[in-house]
N, C-alpha and C positions, 0 to 999 in steps of 0.2 A: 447553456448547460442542457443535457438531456434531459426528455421527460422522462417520469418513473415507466419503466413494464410492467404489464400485468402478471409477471410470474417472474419467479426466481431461476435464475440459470442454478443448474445443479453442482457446475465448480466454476470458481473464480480465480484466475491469476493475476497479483498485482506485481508490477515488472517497472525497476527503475534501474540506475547506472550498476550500486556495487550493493546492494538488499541488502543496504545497515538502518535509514533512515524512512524514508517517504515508503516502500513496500512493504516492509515491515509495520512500520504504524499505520496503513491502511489495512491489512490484515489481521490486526488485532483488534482492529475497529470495529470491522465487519463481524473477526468472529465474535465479539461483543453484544455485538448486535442481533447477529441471527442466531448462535447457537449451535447446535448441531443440522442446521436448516440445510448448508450446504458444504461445498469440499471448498474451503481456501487456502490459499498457498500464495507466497511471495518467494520472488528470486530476484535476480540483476545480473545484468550484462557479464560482470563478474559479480564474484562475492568480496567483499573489504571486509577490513575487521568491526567487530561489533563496536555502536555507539553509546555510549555512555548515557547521553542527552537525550537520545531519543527514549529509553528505559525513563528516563525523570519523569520527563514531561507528559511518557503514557501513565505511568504510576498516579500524577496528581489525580487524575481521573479514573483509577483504582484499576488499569489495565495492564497486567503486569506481561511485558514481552521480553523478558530477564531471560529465557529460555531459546531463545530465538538464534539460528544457527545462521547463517549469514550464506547462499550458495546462488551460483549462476545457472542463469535458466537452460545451459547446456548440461548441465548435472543432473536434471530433474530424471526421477526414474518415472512418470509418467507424466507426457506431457498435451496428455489431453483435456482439454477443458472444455469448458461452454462460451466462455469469458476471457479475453486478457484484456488485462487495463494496465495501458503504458502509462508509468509518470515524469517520463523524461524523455525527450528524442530519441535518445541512443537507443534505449530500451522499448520505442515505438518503432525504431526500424527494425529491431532483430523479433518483436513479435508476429511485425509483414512479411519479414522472412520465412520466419518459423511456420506460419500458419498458410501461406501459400500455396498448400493442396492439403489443409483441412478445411473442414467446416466450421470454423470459432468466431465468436463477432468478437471484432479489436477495437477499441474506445481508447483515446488519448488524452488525458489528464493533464494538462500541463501544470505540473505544480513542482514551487521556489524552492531550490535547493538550499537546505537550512545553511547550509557550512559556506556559502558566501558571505551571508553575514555575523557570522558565531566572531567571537572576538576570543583568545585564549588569554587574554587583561580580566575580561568580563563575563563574570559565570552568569550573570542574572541577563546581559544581553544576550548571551548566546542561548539562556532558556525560551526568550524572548522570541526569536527566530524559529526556533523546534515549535512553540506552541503555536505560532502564525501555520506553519505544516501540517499540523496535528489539526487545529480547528478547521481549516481550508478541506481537508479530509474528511472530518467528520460531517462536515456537513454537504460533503458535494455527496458521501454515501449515503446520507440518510435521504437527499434527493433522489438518489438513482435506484435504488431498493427496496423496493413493497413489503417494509417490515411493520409491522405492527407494533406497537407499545416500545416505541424509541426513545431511550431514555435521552436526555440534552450534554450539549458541554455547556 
């Protein structure tokens, strides 16, 4: 895992397949975390329709991304940043793409796509799954970002 920076990039993109699950709860994480500190945004390869589960499982930990619009990082009306952090292949090649005559540092995250193991039998495994995502997050951000007074999962 990376070490922390000594400074905060000024915008952040988190970029996975369809920005329902893994970008989105890493974006509501961080903005949790930092605040108005910096600019964060989440997209995906394309955009899928909104998760249900991920909304829970940010909720138990009092994060509410009930608001959260689902769009692919070719929709972005600006799509400059300091930062992309891919959490899935797909979404780590189109940031290589994308950034290929900018200047942005890309960081690859590989992290477990919930809906492999979600079971539509079993609501409490398939919460079970979103919180392994959601904690894997939480804590690889609070590693890689020099925020002060980080509250825990």
């Amino acid at each position: 895992m990376p070490e922390p920076v000594a400074e905060l990039p000024g915008s952040v993109l988190f970029a996975c397949s369809l920005n329902v699950i893994r970008s989105p709860i890493a974006a509501g994480i961080l903005e949790h975390l930092a605040g108005n500190r910096l600019r964060i945004s989440s997209a995906g390869v394309r955009a899928g329709p909104p998760d249900k589960f991920a909304a829970e499982v940010m909720q138990e930990i009092g994060i509410d991304i009930t608001k959260h619009k689902p769009r692919a990082i070719a929709d972005l009306e600006d799509a400059s940043f300091d930062l992309i952090i891919s959490l899935s292949p797909e979404a780590h090649h189109q940031a290589l793409e994308l950034t290929r005559t900018m200047a942005v540092d890309v960081e690859y995250w590989p992290t477990f796509d919930a809906t492999a193991s979600a079971d539509s039998h079993d609501h409490e495994k398939t919460l079970e799954a979103y919180r392994l995502v959601r904690d894997q997050l939480f804590r690889r951000i609070k590693q890689r970002f020099p925020l002060s007074t980080l509250p825990s999962v």
